[in-house]
Residue, then its C-alpha position, 0 to 999 in steps of 0.5 A: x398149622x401149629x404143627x407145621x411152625x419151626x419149634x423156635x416159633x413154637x415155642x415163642x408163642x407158647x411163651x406168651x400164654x401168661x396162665x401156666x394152666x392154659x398151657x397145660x390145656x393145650x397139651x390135650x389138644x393133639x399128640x403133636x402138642x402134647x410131645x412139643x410141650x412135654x420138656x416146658x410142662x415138665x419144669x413149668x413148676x417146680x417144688x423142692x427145698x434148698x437142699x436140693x443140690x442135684x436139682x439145681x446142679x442140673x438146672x445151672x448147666x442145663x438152661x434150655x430146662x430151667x428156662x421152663x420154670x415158670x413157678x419155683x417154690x423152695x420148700x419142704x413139698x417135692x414137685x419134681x421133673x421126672x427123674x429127680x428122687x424127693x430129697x431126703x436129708x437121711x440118705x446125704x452122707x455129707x452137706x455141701x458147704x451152704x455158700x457153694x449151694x447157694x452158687x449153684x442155686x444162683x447160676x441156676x435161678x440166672x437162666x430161669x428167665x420166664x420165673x412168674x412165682x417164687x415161693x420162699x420157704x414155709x412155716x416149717x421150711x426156711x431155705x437155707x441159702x446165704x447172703x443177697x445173691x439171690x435177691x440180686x440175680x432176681x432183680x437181673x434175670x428174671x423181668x418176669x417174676x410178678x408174684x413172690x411170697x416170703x417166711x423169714x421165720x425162726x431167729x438164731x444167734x446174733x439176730x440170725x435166721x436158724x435154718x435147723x432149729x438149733x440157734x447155729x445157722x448164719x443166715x440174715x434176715x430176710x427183712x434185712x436183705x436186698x429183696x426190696x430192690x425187687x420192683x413191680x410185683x403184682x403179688x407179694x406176702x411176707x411172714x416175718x419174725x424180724x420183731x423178735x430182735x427188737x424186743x430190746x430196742x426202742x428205735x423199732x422196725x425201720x419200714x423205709x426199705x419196705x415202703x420204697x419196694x412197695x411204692x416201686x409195685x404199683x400194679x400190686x393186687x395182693x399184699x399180705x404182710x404179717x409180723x410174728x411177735x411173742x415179745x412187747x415191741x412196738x409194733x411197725x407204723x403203716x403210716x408212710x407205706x398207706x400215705x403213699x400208695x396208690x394200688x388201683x389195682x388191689x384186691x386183697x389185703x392182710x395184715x397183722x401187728x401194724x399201727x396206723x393213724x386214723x386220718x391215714x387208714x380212713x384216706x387209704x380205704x377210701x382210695x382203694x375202693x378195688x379191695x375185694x378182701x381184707x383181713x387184719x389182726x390188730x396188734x393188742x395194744x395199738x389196734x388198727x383204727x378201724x371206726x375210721x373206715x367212711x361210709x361206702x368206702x368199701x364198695x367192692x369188699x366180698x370178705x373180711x376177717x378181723x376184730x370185732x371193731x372191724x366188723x361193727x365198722x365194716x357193717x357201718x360201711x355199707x360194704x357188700x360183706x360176708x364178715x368172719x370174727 
């Protein structure tokens, strides 16, 4: 019956399978499948770092392909269509300008309409694209895009992001851009060295932008956020995003260098009584107040990795857990 449907219906259903492996799945199913879904299952992923151009040259004039991707990861790994070589940065004789890249990585990302998951750099791979065009064709394009992980790592000159390790770049924070005009994601983690520029500031790291985007996510299942800090700034209050939230959905949740008052922690456990994991570095000399955690407040945690004082509370809870230092 499938193999009879107009490829326009065709495609139209397969769109609607929400697990990218079910469609991998459906490949095996019969020759005819496996040549109808060949195009989708070839840029249903992609991994590649932002240097990338000729991929996402292709991808800007070809939107019948792009619209295949489904997860984007952009960093340093290559999980190439065929055809495509593995950018190597020692065969580029000449580096395009990074706002003309960053152009046709957007008229790239402006067609990738089913785009689910998009990875944003790694510990040793920052993209090195510039300004909030990305940010905002996301927020415009892709109605799709549920889960999104962040590094915004490495700090240049005049609190600038180094793309190469050489304090030359001139790319801003991350934290400091409009990826928080983003909304409704279920998944969503954040490695930032944002705190470095604040060492010598007393105001600290304003969380207003953070808190409306996660307050604008409420069918978040997995939060992780994680400030690097080498320096003695104050680490970010939690209080306003834990007052507030209301995850009923949430099953993971990481984080480490935050403060948050007794009072606050204690009601936002006891409100997500879903956490199935939590993990938490405290920060040395505001730790997390983790005796407040109430007596079966945790009902559903399977794992916890954090400070002693976390274990000795989460044991006290009655919590289901396997505990790791």
């Amino acid at each position: 019956m499938f193999t009879t449907l107009p490829a326009e219906i065709f495609e139209a259903i397969v769109d609607a399978i929400p697990c990218s492996r079910d469609i991998f799945t459906l490949r095996l199913v019969c020759r005819q499948f496996a040549v109808a879904l060949e195009p989708k299952l070839d840029y249903i992923y992609i991994s590649a770092p932002s240097q990338h151009h000729s991929l996402w040259s292709h991808l800007a004039m070809h939107p019948h392909f792009a619209r295949h991707v489904r997860t984007l990861r952009i960093v340093a790994e290559n999980r190439l269509p065929r055809g495509f070589s593995p950018f190597d940065s020692r065969r580029v004789n000449t580096r395009l300008p990074v706002d003309l890249e960053t152009t046709t990585f957007c008229q790239a990302l402006r067609w990738m309409i089913d785009l689910r998951a998009l990875q944003w750099g790694c510990d040793d791979t920052v993209p090195h694209f510039l300004g909030d065009g990305i940010w905002t064709t996301l927020r415009r394009s892709c109605p799709r895009l549920s889960e999104l992980g962040v590094v915004d790592f490495r700090a240049g000159d005049f609190n600038t992001l180094d793309a190469v390790g050489d304090g030359s770049a001139s790319h801003t924070w991350i934290y400091k851009s409009k990826i928080f005009d983003l909304s409704n994601l279920t998944q969503f983690s954040m490695v930032s060295g944002v705190m470095e520029i604040l060492e010598e500031q007393e105001d600290g790291l304003d969380t207003e932008p953070l808190t409306r985007f996660l307050l604008r996510c409420p069918n978040l299942e997995i939060l992780a956020v994680f400030f690097q800090s080498m320096g003695w700034s104050s680490p970010p209050s939690f209080d306003n995003i834990f007052t507030n939230a209301n995850w009923s959905r949430l099953k993971v949740l990481s984080f480490n260098n935050i403060t948050c008052s007794s009072s606050v922690f204690s009601a936002f456990v006891r409100r997500h009584p879903s956490i199935e994991t939590l993990h938490g570095v405290d920060n040395l000399f505001l730790p997390i107040p983790w005796a407040s955690i109430e007596h079966d407040s945790l009902p559903n945690l399977r794992e916890f990795r954090g400070p002693l004082a976390g274990i000795k509370a989460v044991g006290a809870s009655n919590a289901p857990v396997e505990v790791t230092a």
